[in-house]
C-alpha positions in Angstrom: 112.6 83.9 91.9 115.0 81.0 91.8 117.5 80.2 94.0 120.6 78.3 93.1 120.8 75.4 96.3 124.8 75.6 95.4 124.8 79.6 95.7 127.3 79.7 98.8 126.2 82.2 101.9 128.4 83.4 104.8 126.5 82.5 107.4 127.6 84.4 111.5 126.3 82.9 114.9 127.1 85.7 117.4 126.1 84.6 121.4 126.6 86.9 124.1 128.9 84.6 126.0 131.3 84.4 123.3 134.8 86.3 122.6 133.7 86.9 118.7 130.7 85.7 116.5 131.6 82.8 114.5 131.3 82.4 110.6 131.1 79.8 108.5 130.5 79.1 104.7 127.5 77.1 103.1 125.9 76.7 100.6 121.9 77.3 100.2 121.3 73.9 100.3 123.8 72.9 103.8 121.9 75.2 105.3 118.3 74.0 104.2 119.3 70.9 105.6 120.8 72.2 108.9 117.5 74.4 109.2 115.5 71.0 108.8 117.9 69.3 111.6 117.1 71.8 114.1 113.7 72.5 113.1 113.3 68.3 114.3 115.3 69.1 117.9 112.7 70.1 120.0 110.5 67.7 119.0 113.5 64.6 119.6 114.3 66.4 123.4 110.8 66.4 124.3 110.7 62.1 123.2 113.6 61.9 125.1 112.3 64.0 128.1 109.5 61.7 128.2 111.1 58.4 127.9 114.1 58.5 129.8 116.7 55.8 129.5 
């Protein structure tokens, strides 16, 4: 199955403290590299948590 990286997705973050969810547009591949972004997160708090400034 192939997917096309500039196929554009709706994508809809919902929190419970907020009045209504939130949607935006991306394409496959603005979200793969989002995904990536936040996959690297924890790892950059927990540096930081370490080494304090």
């Amino acid at each position: 199955m192939d997917d096309d990286p500039d196929e554009v997705l709706v994508i809809e973050l919902e929190c419970d403290d907020w009045p209504a969810p939130y949607s935006r547009t991306l394409t496959r591949r603005q979200l793969g590299e989002l995904l990536l972004l936040l996959d690297d997160m924890p790892e950059e708090t927990a540096v930081v948590q370490e080494n304090p400034a």
